[in-house]
VOGU-3710 file (C-alpha; in Angstrom, 3 decimals, decimal comma):
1> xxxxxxxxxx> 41,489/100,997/106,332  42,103/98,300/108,863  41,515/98,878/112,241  45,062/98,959/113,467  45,143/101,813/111,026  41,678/103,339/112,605  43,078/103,301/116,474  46,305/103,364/116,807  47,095/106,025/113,552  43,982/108,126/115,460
11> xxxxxxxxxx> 45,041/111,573/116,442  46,007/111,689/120,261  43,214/114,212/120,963  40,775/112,170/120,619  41,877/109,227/123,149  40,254/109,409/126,913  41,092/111,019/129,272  42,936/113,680/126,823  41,447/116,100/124,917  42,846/119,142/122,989
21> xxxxxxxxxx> 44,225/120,725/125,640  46,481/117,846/127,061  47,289/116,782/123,769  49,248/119,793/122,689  51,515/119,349/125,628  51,752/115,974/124,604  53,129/117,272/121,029  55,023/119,598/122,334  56,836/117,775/125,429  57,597/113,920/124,789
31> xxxxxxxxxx> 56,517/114,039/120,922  53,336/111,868/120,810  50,658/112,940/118,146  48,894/109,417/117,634  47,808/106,340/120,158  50,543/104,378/118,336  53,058/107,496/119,579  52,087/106,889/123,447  51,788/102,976/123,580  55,707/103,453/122,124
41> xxxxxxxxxx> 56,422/105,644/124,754  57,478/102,338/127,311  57,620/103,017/131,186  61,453/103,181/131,885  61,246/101,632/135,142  58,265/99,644/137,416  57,220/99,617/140,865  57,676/95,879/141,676  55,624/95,012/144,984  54,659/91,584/144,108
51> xxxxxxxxxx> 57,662/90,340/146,124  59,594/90,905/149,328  63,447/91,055/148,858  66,152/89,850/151,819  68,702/92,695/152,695  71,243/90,095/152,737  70,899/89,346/148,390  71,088/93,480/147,809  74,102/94,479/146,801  75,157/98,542/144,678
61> xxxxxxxxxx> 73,737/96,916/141,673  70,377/96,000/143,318  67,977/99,198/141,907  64,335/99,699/144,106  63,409/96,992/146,281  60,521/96,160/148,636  61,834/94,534/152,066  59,798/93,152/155,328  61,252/94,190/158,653  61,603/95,886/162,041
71> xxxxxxxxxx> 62,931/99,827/161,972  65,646/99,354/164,796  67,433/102,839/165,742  66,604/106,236/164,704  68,489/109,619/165,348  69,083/112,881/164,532  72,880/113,349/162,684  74,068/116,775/161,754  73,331/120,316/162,148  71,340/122,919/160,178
81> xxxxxxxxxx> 71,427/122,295/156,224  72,957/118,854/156,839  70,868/117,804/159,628  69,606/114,807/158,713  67,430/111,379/160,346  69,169/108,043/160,187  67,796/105,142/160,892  68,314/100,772/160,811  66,011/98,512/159,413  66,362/94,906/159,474
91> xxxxxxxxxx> 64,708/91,832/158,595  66,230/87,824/159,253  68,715/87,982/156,907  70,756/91,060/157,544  70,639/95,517/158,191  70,559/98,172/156,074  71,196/102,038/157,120  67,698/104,667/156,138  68,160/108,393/155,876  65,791/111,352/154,952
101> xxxxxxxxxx> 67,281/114,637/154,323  63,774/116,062/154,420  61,158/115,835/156,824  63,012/114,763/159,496  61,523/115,565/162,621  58,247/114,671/161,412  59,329/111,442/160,415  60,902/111,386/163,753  57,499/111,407/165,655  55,501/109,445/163,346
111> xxxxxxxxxx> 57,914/106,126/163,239  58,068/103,895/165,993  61,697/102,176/166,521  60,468/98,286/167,173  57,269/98,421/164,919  57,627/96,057/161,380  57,303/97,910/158,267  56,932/97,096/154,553  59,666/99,443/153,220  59,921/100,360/149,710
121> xxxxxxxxxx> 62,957/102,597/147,971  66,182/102,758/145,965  68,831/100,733/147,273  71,926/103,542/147,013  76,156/102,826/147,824  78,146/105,501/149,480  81,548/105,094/151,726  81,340/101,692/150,734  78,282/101,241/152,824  74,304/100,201/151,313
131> xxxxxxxxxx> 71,657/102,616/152,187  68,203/103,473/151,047  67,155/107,292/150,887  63,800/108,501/151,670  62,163/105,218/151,946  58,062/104,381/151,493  57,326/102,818/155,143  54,042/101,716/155,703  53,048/99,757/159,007  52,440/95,916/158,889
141> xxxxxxxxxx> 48,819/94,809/159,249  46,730/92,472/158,223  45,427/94,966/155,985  48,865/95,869/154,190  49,836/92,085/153,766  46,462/91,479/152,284  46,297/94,320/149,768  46,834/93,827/145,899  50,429/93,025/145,194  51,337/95,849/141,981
151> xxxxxxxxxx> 53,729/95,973/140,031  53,142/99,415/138,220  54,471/100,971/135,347  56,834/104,659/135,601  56,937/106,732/132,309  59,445/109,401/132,100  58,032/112,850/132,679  58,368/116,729/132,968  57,222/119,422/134,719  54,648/120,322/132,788
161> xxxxxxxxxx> 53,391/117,178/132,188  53,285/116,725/135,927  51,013/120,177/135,929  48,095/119,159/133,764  47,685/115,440/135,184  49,951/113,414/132,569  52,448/113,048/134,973  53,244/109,014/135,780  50,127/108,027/137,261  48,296/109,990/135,016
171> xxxxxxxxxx> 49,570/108,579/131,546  49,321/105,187/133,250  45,421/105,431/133,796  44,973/106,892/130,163  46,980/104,298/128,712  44,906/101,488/130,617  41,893/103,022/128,959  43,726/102,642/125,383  44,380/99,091/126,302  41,232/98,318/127,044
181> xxxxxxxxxx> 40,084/98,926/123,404  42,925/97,012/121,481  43,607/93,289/120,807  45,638/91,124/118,913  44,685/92,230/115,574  45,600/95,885/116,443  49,498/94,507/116,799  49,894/92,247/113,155  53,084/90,225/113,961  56,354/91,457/112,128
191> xxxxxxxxxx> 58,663/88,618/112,599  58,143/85,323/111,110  57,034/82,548/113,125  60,462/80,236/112,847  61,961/83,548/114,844  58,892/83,714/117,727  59,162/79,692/117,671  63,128/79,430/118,082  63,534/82,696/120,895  60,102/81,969/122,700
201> xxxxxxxxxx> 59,009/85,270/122,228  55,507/86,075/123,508  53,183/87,606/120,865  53,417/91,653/119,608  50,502/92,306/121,478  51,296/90,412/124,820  55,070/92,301/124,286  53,240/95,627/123,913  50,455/95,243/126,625  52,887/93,478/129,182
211> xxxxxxxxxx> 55,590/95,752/128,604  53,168/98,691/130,005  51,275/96,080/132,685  53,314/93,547/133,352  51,439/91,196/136,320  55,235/90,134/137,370  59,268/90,533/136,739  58,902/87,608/133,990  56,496/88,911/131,988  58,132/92,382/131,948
221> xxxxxxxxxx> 61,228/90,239/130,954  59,998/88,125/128,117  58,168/91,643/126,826  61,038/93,796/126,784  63,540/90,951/125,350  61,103/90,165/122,215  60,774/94,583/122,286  64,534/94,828/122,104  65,493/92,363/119,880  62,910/94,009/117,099
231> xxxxxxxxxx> 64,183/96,946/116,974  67,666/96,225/117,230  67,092/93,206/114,163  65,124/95,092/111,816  67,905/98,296/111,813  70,562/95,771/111,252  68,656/93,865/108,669  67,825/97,145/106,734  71,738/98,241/106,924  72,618/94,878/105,372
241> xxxxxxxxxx> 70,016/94,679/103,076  71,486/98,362/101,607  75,015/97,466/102,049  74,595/93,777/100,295  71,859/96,081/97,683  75,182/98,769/97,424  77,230/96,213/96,077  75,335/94,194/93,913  73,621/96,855/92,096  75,868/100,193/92,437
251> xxxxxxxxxx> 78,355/99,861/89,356  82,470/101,949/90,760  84,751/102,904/88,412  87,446/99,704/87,938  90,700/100,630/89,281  92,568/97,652/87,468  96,292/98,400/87,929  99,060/100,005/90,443  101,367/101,868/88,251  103,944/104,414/88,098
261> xxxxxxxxxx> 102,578/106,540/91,084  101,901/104,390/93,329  105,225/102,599/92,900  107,556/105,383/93,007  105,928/106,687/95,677  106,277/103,503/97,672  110,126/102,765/96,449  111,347/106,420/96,784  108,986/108,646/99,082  107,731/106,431/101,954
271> xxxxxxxxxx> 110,898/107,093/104,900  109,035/104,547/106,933  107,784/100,811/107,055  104,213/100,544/106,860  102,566/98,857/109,381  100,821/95,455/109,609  97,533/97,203/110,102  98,417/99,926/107,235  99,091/96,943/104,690  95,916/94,995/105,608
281> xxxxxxxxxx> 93,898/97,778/104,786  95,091/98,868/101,997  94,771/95,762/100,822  90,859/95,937/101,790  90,672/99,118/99,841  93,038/97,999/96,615  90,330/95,065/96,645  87,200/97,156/96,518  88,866/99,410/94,176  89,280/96,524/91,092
291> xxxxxxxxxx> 85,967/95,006/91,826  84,195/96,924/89,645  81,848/97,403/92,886  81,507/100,971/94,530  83,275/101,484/97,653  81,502/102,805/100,556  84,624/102,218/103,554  84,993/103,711/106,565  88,480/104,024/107,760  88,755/104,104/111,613
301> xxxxxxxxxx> 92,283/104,897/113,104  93,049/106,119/116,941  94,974/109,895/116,699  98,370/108,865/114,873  98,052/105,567/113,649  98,490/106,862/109,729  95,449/107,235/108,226  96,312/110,074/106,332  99,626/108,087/104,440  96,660/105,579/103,522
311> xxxxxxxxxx> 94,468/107,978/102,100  96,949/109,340/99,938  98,236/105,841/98,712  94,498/105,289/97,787  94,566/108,287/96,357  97,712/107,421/94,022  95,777/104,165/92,991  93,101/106,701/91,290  95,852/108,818/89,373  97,527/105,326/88,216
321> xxxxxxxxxx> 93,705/104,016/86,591  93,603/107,789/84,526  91,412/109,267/87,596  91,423/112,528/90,128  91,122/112,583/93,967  89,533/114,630/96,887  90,020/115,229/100,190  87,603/116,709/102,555  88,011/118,185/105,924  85,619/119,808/108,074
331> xxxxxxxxxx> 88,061/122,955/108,993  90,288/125,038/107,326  93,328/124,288/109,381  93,021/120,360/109,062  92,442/120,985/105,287  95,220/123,119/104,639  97,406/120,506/107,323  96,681/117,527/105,127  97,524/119,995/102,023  100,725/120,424/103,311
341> xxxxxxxxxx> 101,600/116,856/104,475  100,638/115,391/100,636  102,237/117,975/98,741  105,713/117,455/100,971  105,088/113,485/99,936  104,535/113,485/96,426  106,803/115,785/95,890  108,746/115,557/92,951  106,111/113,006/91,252  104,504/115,355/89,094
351> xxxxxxxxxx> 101,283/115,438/90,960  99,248/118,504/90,747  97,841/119,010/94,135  95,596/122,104/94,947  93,822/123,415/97,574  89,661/125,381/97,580  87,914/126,500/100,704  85,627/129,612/101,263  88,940/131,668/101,252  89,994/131,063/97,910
361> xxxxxxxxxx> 88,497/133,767/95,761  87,976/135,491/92,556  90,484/135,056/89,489  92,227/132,492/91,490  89,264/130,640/92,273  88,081/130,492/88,762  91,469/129,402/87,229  91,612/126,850/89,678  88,225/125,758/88,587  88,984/125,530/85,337
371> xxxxxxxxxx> 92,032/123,578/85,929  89,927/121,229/87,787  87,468/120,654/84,941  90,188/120,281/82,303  91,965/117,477/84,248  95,432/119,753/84,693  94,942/119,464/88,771  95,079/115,627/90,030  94,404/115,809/94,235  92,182/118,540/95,337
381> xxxxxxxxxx> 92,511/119,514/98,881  89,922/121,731/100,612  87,016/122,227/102,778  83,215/121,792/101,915  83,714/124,754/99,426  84,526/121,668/96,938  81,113/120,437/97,393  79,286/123,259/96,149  77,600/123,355/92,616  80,311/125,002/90,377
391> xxxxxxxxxx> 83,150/123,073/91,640  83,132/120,627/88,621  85,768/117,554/88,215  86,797/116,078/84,873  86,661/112,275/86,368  86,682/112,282/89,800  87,429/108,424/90,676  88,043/108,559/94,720  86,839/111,048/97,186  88,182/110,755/101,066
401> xxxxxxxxxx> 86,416/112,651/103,836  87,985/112,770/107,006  86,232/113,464/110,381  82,896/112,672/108,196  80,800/113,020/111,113  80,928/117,094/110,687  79,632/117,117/107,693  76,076/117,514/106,772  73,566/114,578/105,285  73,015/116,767/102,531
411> xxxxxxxxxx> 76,606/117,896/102,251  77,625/114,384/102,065  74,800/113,407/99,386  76,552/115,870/96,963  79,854/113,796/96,158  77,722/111,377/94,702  77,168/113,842/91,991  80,727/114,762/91,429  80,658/112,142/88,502  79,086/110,169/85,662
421> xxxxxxxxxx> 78,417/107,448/85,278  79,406/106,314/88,391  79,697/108,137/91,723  83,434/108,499/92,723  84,464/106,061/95,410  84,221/107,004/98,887  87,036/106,474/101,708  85,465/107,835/104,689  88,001/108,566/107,377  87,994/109,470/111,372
431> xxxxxxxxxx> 90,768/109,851/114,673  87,341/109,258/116,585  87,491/105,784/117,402  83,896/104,338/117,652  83,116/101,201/119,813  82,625/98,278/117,847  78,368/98,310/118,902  77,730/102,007/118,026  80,047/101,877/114,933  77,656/98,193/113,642
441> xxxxxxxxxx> 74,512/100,873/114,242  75,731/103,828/112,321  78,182/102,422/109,868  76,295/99,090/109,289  75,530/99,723/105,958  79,663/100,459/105,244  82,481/98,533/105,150  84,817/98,788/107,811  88,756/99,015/108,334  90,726/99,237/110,983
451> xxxxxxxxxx> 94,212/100,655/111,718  94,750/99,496/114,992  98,261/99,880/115,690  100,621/102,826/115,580  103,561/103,171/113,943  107,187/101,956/115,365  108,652/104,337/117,213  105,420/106,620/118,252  106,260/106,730/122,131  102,598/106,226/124,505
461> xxxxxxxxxx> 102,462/109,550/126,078  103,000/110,151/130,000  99,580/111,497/131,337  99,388/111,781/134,795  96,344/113,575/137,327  97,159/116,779/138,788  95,087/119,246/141,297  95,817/123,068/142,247  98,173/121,289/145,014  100,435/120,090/142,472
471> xxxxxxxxxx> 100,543/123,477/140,052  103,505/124,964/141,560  105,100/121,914/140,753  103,809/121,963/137,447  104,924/125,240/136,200  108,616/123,857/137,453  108,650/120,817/135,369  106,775/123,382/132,273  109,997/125,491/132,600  112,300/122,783/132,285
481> xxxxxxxxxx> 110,722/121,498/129,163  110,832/124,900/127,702  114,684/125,045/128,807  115,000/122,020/126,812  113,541/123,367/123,659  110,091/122,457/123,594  106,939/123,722/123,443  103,294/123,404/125,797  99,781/123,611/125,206  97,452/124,864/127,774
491> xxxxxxxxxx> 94,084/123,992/126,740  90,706/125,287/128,927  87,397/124,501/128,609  85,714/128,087/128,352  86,635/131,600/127,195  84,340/133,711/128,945  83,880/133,311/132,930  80,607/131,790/133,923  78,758/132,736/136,811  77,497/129,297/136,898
501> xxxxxxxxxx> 80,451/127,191/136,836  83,780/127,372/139,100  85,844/127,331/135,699  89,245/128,892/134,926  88,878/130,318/131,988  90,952/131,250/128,675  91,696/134,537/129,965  92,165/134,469/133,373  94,768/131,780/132,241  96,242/134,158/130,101
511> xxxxxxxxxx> 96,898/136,505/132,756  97,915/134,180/135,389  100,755/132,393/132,556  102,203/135,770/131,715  102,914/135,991/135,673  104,432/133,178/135,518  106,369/132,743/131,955  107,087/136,724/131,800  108,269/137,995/127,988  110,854/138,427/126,671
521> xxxxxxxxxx> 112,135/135,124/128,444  108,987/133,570/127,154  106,650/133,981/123,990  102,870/132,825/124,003  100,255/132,436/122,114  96,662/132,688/122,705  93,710/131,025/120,202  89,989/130,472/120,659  86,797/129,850/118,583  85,860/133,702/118,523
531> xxxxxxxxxx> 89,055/134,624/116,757  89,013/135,725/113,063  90,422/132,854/111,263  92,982/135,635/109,556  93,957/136,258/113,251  93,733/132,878/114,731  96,002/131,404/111,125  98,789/133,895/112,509  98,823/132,825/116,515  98,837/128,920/115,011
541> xxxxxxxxxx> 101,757/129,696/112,197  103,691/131,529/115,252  103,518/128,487/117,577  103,760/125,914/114,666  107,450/127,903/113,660  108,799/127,911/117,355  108,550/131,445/118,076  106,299/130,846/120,754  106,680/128,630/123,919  102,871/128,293/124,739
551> xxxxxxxxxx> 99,921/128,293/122,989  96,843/128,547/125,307  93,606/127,397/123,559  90,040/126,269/123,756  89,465/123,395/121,767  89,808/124,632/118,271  93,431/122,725/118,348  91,657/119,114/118,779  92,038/118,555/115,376  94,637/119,991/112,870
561> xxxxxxxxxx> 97,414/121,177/114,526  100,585/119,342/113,873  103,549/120,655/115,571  106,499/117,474/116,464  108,116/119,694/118,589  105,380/120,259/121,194  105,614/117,478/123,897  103,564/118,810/126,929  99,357/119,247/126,777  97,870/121,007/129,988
571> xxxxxxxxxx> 94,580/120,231/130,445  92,661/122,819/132,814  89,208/121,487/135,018  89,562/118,122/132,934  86,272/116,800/134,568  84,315/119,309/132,365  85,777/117,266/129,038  84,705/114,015/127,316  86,611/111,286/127,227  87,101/111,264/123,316
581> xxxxxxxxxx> 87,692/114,926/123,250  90,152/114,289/125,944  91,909/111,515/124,050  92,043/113,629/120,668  93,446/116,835/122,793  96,078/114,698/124,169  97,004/113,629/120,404  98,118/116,742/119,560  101,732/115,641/121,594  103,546/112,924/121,029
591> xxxxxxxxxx> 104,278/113,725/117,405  108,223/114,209/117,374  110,875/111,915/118,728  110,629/113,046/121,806  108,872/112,014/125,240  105,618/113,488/125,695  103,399/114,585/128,665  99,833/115,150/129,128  99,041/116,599/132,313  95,111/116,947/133,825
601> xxxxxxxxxx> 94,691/119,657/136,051  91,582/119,653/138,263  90,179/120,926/141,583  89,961/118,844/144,324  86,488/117,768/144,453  85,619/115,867/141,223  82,488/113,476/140,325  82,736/109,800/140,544  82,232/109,959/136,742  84,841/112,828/136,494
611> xxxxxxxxxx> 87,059/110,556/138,592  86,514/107,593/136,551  86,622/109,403/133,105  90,467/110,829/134,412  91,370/107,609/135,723  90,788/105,862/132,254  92,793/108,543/130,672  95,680/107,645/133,225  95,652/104,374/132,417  95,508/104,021/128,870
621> xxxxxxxxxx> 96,589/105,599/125,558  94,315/103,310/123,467  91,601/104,714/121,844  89,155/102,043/121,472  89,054/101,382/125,248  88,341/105,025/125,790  85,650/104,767/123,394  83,848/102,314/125,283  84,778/103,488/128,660  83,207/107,236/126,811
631> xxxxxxxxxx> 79,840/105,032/125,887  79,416/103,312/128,790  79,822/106,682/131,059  77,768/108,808/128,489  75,135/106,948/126,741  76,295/106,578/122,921  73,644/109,358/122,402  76,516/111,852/122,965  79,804/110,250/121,479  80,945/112,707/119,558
641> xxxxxxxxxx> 79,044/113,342/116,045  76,262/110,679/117,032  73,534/113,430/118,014  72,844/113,706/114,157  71,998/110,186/113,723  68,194/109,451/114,181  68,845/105,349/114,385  70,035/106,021/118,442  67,136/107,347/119,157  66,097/103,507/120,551
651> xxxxxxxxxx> 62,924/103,427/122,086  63,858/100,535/124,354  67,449/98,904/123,723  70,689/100,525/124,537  74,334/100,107/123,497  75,995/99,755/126,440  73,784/96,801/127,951  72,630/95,447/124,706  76,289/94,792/123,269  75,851/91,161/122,851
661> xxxxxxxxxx> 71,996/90,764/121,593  73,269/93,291/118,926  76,161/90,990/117,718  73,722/87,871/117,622  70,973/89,961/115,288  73,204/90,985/112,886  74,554/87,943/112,558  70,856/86,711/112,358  69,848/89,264/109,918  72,963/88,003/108,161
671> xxxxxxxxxx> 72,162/84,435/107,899  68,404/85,444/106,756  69,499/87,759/103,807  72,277/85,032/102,655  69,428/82,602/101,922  66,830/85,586/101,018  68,428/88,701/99,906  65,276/90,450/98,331  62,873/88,621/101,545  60,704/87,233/98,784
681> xxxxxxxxxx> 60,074/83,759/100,660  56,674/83,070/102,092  58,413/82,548/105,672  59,973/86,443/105,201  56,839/87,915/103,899  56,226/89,624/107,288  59,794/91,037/107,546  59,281/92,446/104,169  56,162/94,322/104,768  57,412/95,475/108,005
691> xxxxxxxxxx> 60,574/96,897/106,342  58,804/98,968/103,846  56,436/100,596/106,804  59,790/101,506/108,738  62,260/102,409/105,581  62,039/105,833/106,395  62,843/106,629/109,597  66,102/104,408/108,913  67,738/107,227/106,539  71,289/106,949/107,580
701> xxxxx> 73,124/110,082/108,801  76,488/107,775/107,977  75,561/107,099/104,615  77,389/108,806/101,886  74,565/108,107/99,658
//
């Protein structure tokens, strides 16, 4: 055993300054069960007093800062809870405004107004004004401008860390101790030399020791850039090495011709032009189809761009080459709405399309079965019911899963063994849209397509910002819309009232609607997630035929419900939705030929974020740019669906900064596996190795297979 393998793989219990006791809170709160565990654990921000900063270079960007000046003006502002101590500070280059909320008239008696200060805090931006909050002063002497200049590490913590001394400065001292027993052979390099000699990287172990104690802001720099772009090269390189591995090794059925379904349904069922985007990536998928190479695409396409006319033409494809078809969905109303939509399109084609979820039962579940397994049914339609063991195909050539990111690894694993020899194809579909960054981490081992522009005709729907001022108002311009003949969705974040948060909820919005749009003059219907489906199934079907006017719901109509003649979307305390949620609520409208509204009601007082979030919604109907407005606001950690996937859990890059240096190492990983696919060169050796020792914790949640 080597000694890397002896000190760093030791168990955490036995490192100083730990013992048993701190160790299981170390398990339990941040995860760390080895040395190697807490040296990966990096400090998420230092305390930089090497240098002084001039108030005049800080600007709402700058983040904690040590400055050199005189404390100017102090005073007393406010009354009671809000009474707080302001103060000026400036040095030869400009002012900046102090404040402590706490402590105040202590502070008040212990600072002297004319006396220089070293000052160190967090440079904050409020009214449009720079201020620092609850600043370190300490007096200038000869003493303080002598003493060691730091620039100290800050690990992320929790309360109970903080209790038993592994707060901070606690895991700081322990990890100095763990430092002071490892070297350069304890850190083997993992990238090959031509990469540390081209980028300038420092070493692994000058990266890992200067990344916990850096001596200055360049060092931490050079550390966390060579830290970053590991971790963000060797996922990439992995994805392509399985996608590139994918299609050199894993044998799909060959698709060779378009025939007689495809082709009548193109000359006599499609009522519309396809558009530019619909033909280029069908064109992508007819290509992987006849190459004789398994397809593993992911179709991306914002709410109504007509994905579901492309799955179905893929589909068709299948049928023509002697093959049958799936189609997953991850709820029983989207499943039975896509049911619906392809049986009123191939119509007339002699296509036998049928339709299994956990509600089809008994005889009719076992004919249907059978018909399955003798061929007689040619599109099945359903729910993860058509995953499970029994559900047996004849020759299933093309399976399409659409919002795939509800669907269980596991879950996903069984299509694969819907078929032999070959697993079917796979057309993997979602309305999320995914910023280009996250969608090269989690789909990098796929193909990807694009439908990026909607149909002719599809009108961008009104959305305007409302508050309680404005709901009078609201309920006018609702009752002229229902005078015209349409129909409204009211849509609220919570059914039950919470004693926690100021929400209106489903049923006090009930209550206060039927005030307002009394029967018989007005019909509505009322769905949530704690319905029986049997019940919830009737209050869609009523609103979906027109015999009600509004249909207040949670949620559960994000996806699935398709009713043209809808053309207004409510959207009650909007600040408590995401932005992607938001944008696939507001789908739901803007599906007939009329004009369409989407209106977001919220109190007045709303978060920067919250304001931010609604103002993007405002301003755009494209999806893409609310999917990186969503990232940037969030983290990519909570896009929809991305909680499951264990490659975000970055130690030290992220998305949203990192866009770029993610672009330039896959295209680095790209140009290394184009001369050395398999890594087998000398120069790749230590890629190789270092690829085997990390294969496992890059198991891809996106990954069909």
């Amino acid at each position: 055993m080597s000694n890397q393998q002896n000190i760093l793989s030791s168990p955490i219990e036995y490192l100083k300054g730990v013992g048993p006791q701190k160790a299981d809170i170390l398990k339990k709160e941040i995860g760390v069960f080895t040395f190697r565990d807490l040296v990966m654990k990096f400090p998420f921000r230092y305390i930089d007093k090497t240098q002084f900063h001039k108030i005049s270079t800080l600007n709402q960007y700058a983040d904690y800062v040590q400055l050199k000046g005189i404390l100017r003006r102090m005073s007393m502002v406010g009354n009671g809870p809000k009474k707080r101590l302001v103060g000026t500070f400036r040095d030869d280059s400009g002012a900046i405004e102090l404040i402590w909320f706490k402590g105040a008239n202590w502070l008040q008696r212990s600072l002297v107004v004319g006396k220089e200060y070293i000052l160190y805090g967090k440079v904050s931006h409020f009214n449009g004004k720079l201020n620092i909050a609850h600043p370190e002063l300490e007096e200038v002497t000869p003493a303080s401008l002598t003493k060691e200049k730091t620039f100290a590490p800050i690990y992320p913590s929790t309360e109970k860390l903080n209790t038993k001394g592994l707060d901070s400065k606690g895991r700081g001292k322990i990890m100095k101790g763990l430092f002071a027993k490892l070297s350069e052979k304890d850190f083997p390099e993992n990238l090959p030399e031509y990469l540390i000699k081209k980028y300038g990287f420092p070493s692994k172990y000058q990266a890992m020791r200067h990344i916990h104690f850096p001596t200055n802001q360049q060092e931490m720099d050079a550390a966390k850039e060579r830290l970053k772009f590991e971790e963000l090269f060797f996922l990439q390189l992995r994805l392509l090495q399985i996608r590139n591995r994918r299609k050199s090794t894993i044998k799909g059925y060959h698709f060779e011709k378009i025939d007689t379904y495809f082709n009548r349904f193109f000359n006599e069922k499609l009522k519309f032009e396809l558009t530019g985007a619909q033909k280029r990536v069908l064109k992508e998928i007819r290509l992987d189809l006849k190459s004789q190479v398994h397809m593993n695409r992911l179709l991306q396409g914002d709410v109504g761009s007509g994905k579901t006319i492309v799955g179905l033409m893929s589909m068709l494809m299948a049928l023509d080459n002697g093959y049958q078809a799936c189609m997953l969905a991850p709820t029983e109303i989207l499943a039975k709405q896509h049911l619906i939509s392809i049986s009123e399109m191939v119509e007339g084609l002699d296509i036998e399309v049928a339709f299994l979820s956990g509600s089809v039962k008994g005889k009719k579940r076992k004919v249907l079965l059978e018909h399955l397994a003798n061929g007689d049914i040619d599109i099945l339609v359903g729910t993860h019911a058509i995953l499970e063991d029994p559900v047996i195909f004849k020759n299933l050539g093309l399976a399409i899963t659409d919002e795939q990111h509800r669907f269980g690894v596991a879950q996903r694993a069984k299509l694969w063994h819907k078929n032999d020899p070959y697993p079917p194809h796979i057309l993997v579909m979602t309305a999320t849209p995914i910023p280009r960054t996250l969608s090269m981490t989690l789909y990098g081992d796929l193909d990807v397509s694009v439908i990026d522009e909607l149909p002719p005709g599809r009108k961008e729907i009104d959305t305007s910002h409302k508050t309680e001022y404005h709901r009078i108002a609201v309920f006018e311009f609702i009752r002229k819309q229902i005078a015209l003949g349409r129909q409204i969705y009211f849509v609220y974040p919570l059914i039950e009232e919470s004693e926690t948060l100021d929400l209106k909820n489903l049923e006090e919005g009930y209550e206060a609607l039927s005030r307002e749009f009394p029967m018989p003059q007005y019909n509505i219907s009322i769905v949530h997630g704690r319905m029986k489906p049997v019940d919830k199934e009737f209050e869609m079907q009523r609103f979906v035929k027109g015999e009600t006017n509004i249909m207040i719901a949670t949620t559960v109509i994000e996806v699935g419900v398709n009713v043209p003649n809808a053309s207004v979307m409510v959207i009650e305390n909007t600040e408590r939705f995401g932005l992607s949620q938001l944008h696939q609520l507001r789908g739901r409208v803007g599906r007939g030929a009329e004009k369409s509204y989407c209106i977001l009601m919220t109190g007045d007082k709303v978060s920067n974020e919250g304001k931010e979030r609604i103002s993007t919604m405002v301003r755009t109907n494209n999806g893409f740019e609310i999917a990186e407005a969503d990232m940037r606001l969030r983290g990519p950690g909570n896009i929809e669906g991305t909680q499951q996937s264990g490659v975000l859990n970055f130690q030290i890059a992220d998305l949203v900064r990192d866009q770029q240096l993610l672009t330039d190492v896959r295209n680095i990983a790209k140009g290394i596996l184009e001369h050395d696919p398999e890594l087998n060169h000398t120069d790749n050796i230590r890629l190789k190795n270092h690829l085997e020792t990390i294969k496992s914790k890059l198991k891809m949640w996106s990954r069909i297979s």
